[in-house]
Backbone bond lengths (Angstrom), bond angles and torsions (degrees), N, CA, C in turn:
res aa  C-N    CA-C-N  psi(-1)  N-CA   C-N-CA  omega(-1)  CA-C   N-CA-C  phi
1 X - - - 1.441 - - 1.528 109.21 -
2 X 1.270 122.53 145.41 1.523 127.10 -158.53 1.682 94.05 -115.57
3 X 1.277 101.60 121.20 1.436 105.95 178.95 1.545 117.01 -75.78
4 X 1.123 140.77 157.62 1.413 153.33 -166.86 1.562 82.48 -94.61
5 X 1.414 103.55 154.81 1.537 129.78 -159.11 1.957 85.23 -97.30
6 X 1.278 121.72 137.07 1.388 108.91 152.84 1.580 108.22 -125.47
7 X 1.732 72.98 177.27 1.758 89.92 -160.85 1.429 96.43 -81.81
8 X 2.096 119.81 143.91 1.327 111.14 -154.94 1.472 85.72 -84.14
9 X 1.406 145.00 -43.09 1.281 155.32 177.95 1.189 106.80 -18.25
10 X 1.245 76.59 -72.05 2.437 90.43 -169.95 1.919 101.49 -66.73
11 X 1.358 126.36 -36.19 1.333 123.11 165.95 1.380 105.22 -38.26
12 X 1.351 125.69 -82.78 1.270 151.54 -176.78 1.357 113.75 -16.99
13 X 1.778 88.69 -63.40 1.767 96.41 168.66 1.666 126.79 -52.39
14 X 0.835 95.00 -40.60 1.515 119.04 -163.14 1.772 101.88 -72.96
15 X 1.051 110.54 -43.40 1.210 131.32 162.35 1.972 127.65 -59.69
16 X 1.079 96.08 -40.18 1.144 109.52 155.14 1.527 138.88 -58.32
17 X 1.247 88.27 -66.40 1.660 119.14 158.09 1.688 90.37 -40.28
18 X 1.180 115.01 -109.03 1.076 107.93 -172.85 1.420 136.82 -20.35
19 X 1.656 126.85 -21.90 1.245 133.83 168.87 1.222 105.19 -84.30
20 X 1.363 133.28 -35.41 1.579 129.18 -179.34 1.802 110.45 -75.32
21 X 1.293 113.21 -19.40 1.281 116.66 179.42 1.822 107.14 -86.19
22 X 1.505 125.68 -29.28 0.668 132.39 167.86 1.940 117.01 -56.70
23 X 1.455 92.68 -70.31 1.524 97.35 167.20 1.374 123.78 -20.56
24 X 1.631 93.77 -74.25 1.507 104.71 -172.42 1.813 125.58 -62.59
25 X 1.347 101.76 -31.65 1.769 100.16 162.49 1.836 100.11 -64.82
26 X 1.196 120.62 -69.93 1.556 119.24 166.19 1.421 117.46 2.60
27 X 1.256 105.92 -77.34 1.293 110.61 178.69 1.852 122.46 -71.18
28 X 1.216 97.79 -36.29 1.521 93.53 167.42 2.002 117.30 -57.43
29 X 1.530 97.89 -35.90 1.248 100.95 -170.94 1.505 113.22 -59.75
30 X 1.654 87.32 -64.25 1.845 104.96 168.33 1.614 120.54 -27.64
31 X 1.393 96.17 -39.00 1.914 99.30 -176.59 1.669 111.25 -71.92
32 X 1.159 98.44 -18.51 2.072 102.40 -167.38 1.719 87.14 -95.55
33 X 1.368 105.86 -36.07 1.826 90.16 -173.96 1.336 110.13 -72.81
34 X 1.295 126.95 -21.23 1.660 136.48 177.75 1.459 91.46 -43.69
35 X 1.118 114.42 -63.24 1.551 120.41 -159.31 1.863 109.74 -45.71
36 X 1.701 110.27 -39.30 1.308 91.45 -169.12 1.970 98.11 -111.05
37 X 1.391 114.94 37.07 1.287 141.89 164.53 1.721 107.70 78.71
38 X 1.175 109.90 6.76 1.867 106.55 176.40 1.405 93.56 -79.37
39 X 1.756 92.50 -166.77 1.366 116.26 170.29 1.657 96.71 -153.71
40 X 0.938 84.20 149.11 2.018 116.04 162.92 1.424 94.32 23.31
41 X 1.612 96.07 -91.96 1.283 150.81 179.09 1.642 117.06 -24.18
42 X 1.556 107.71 -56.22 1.146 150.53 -167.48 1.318 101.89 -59.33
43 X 1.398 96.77 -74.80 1.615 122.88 176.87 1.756 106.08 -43.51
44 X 1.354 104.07 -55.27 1.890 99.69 -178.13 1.447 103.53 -55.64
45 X 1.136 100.77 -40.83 1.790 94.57 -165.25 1.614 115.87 -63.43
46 X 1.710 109.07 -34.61 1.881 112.11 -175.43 1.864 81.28 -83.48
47 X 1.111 132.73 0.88 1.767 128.55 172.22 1.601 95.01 -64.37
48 X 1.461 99.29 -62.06 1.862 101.55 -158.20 1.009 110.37 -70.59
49 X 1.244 116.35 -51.09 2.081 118.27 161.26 1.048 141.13 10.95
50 X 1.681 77.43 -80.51 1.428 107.04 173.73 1.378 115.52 -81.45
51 X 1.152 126.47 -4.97 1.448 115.84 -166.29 1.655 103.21 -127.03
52 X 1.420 126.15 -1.14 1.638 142.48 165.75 1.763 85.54 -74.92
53 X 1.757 104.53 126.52 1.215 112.93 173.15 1.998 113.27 -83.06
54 X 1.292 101.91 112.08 2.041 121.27 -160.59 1.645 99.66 75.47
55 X 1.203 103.05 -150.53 1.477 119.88 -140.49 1.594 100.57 -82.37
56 X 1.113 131.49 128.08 1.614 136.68 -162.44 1.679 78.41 -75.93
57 X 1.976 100.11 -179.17 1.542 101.64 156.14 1.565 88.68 -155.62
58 X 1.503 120.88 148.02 1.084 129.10 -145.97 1.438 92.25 -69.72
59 X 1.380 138.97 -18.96 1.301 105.75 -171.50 1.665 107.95 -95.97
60 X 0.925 103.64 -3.46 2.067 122.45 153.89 1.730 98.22 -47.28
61 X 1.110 102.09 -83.35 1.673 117.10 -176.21 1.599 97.09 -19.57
62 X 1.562 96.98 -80.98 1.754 109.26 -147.79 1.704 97.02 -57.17
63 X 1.215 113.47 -49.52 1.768 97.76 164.18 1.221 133.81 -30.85
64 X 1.433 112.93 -66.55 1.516 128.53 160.82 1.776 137.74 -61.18
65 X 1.534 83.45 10.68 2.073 95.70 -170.91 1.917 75.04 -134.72
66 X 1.194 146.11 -0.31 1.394 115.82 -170.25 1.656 129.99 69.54
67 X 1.631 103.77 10.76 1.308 105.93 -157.91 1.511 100.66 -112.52
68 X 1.656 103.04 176.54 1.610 95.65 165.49 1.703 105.84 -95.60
69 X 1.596 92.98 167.64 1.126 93.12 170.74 1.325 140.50 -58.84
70 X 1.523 113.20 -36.46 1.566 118.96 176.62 1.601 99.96 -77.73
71 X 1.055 129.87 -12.04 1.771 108.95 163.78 1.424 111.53 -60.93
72 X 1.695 97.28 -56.77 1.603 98.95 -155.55 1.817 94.36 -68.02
73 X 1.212 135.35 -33.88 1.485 124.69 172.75 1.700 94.01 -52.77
74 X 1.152 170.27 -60.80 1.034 177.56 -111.23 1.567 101.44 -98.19
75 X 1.357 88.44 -71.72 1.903 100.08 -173.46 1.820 105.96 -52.47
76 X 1.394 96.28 -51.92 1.582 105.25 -177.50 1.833 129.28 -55.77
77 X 1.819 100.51 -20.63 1.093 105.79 162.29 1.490 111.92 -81.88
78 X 1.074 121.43 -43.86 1.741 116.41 -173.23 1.704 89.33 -67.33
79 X 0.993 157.12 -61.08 1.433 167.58 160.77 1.852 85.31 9.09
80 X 1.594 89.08 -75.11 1.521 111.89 -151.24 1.254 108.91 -71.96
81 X 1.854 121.18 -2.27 1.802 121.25 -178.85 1.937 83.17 -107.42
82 X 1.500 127.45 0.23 1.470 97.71 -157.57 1.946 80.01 -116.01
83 X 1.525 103.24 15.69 1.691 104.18 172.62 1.421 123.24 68.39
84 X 1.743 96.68 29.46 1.829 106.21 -159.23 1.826 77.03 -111.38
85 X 0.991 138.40 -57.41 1.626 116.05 -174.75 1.396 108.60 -109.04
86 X 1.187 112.95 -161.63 1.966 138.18 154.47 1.121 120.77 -151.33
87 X 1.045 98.45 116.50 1.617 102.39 -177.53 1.728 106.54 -94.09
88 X 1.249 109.76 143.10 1.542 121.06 -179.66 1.307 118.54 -124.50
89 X 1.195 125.50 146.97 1.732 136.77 159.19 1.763 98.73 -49.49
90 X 1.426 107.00 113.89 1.661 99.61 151.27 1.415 114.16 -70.07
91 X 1.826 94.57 138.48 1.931 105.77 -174.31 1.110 114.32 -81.08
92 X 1.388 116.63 -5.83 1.760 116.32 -175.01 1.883 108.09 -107.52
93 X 1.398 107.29 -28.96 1.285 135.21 -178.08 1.238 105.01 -92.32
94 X 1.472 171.51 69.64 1.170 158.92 169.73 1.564 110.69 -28.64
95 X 1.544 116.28 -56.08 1.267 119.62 -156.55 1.460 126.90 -73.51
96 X 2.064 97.17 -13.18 1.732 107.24 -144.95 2.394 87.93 -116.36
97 X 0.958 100.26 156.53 1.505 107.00 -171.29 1.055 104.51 -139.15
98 X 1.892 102.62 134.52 1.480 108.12 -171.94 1.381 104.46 -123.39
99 X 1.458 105.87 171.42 1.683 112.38 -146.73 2.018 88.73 -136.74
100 X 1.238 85.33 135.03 1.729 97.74 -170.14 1.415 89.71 -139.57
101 X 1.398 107.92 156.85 1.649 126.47 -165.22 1.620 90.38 -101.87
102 X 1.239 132.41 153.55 1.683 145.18 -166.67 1.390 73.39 -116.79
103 X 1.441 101.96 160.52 1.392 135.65 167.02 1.866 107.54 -60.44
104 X 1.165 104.14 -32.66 1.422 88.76 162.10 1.492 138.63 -80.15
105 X 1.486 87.52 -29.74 1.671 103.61 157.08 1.311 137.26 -34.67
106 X 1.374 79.15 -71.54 1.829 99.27 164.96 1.383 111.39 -43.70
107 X 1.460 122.50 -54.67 1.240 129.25 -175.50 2.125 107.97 -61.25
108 X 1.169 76.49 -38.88 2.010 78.33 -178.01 1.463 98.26 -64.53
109 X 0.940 114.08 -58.83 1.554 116.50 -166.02 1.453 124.75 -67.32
110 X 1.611 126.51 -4.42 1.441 144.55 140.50 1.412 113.56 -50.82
111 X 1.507 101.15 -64.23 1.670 118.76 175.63 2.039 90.96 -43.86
112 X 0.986 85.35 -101.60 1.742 86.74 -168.28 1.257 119.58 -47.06
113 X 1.239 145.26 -24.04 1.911 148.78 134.42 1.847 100.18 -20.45
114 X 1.452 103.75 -55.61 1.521 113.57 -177.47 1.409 122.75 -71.49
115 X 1.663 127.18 -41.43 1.087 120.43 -171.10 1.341 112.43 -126.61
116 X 1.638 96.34 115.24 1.564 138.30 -171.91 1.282 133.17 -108.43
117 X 1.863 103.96 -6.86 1.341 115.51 176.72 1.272 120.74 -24.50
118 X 1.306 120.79 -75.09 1.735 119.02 174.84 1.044 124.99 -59.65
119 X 1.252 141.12 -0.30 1.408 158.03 170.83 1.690 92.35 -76.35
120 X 1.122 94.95 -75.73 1.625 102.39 -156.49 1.513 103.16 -70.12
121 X 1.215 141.22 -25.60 1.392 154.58 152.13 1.611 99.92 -39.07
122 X 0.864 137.21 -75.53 1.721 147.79 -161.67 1.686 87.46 -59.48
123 X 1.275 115.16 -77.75 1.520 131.98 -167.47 1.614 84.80 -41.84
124 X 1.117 138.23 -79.01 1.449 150.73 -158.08 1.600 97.49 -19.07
125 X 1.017 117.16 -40.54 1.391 110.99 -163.30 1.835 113.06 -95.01
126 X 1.366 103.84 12.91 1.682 110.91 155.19 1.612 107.45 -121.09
127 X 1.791 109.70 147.51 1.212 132.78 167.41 1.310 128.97 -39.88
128 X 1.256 139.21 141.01 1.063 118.02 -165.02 1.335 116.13 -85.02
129 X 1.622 129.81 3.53 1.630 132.97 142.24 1.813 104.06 -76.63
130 X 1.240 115.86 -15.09 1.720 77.68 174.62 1.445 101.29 -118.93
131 X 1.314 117.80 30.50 1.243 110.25 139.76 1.625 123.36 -92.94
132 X 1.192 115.96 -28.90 1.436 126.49 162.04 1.573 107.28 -71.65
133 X 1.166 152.33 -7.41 1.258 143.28 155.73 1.621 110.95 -77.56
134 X 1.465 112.79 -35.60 1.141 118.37 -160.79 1.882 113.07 -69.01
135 X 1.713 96.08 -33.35 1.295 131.25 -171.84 1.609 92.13 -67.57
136 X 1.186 115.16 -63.71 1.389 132.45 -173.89 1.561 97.06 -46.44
137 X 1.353 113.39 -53.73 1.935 104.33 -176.25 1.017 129.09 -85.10
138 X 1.398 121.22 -1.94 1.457 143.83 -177.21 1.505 111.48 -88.48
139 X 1.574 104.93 -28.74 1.886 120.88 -176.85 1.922 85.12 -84.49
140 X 0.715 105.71 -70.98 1.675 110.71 172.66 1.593 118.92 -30.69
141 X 0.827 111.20 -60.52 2.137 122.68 175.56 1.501 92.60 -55.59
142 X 1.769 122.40 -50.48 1.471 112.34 -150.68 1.589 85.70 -89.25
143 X 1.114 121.15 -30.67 1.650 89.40 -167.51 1.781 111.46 -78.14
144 X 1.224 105.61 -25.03 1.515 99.61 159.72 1.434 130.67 -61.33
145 X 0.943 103.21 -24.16 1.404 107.58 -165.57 2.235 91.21 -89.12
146 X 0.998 102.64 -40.77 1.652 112.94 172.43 2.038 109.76 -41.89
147 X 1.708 96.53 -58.55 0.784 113.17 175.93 1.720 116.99 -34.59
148 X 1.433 104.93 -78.83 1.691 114.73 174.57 1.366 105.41 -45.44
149 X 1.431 122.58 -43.50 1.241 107.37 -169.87 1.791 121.08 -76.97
150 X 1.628 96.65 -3.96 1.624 90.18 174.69 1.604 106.24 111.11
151 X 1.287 104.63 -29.84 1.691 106.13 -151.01 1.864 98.36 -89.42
152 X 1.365 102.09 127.71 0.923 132.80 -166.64 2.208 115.75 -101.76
153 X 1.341 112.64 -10.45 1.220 95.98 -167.90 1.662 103.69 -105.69
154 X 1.231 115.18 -171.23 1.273 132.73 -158.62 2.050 107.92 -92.45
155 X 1.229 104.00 91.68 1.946 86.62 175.66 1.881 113.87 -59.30
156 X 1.591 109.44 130.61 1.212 99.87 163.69 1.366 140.17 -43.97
157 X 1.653 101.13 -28.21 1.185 117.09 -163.58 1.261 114.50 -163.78
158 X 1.805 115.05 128.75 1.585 118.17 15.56 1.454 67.56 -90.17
């Protein structure tokens, strides 16, 4: 199927738009996670954790967060001094290290699993078909955009 040519202008915009809409939930989000001491970031990472069936390993993560690897080793050490993971030597693997959620973790990641206020506040103000349309074009943008970029695996979430 031959795609229709678009205009780079109206792309651009649209694109934009979309980065300023991003931002601004961002930052709303960031302000409610302050409260139970994560960030953004933080929060995705006790997301994949917990939701990689046994022990994640950081280069699991940075796949599944969009990141590079030496960030998410980065994040995972401050993680691991603020008592939110542990990272371990695999015993069968010598070389490869796995990442388990601490009991406080778990506990952070309820807190922020739970509080969505600004999420659902922003969203609040579309229908509940154009939030389901919106969902619908957003799975569409990312898997194209996946596409160019190569990346091939499955996001947990949504």
């Amino acid at each position: 199927m031959r795609r229709k040519k678009v205009d780079s202008h109206e792309a651009f915009e649209i694109w934009a738009l979309l980065h300023q809409c991003r931002d601004t939930i961002a930052r709303a989000r960031e302000r409610e996670l302050r409260e139970i001491g994560v960030s953004m970031v933080q929060a995705g990472l006790l997301f994949v954790v917990n939701e990689i069936d046994g022990p994640a390993t950081p280069a699991e993560i940075s796949r599944r967060l969009l990141r590079e690897p030496h960030t998410v080793n980065v994040l995972l050490k401050q993680m691991e001094r603020k008592g939110l993971v542990n990272r371990t030597k695999d015993l069968e693997r010598k070389n490869w290290v796995r990442v388990e959620l601490t009991e406080k973790g778990k506990e952070t990641y309820d807190k922020a699993r739970d509080k969505k206020e600004a999420i659902c506040e922003v969203m609040a103000c579309l229908s509940d078909e154009e939030r389901s349309c919106l969902r619908e074009f957003l799975h569409r943008l990312r898997g194209e955009g996946l596409k160019i970029l190569g990346v091939k695996h499955e996001f947990l979430f949504p």
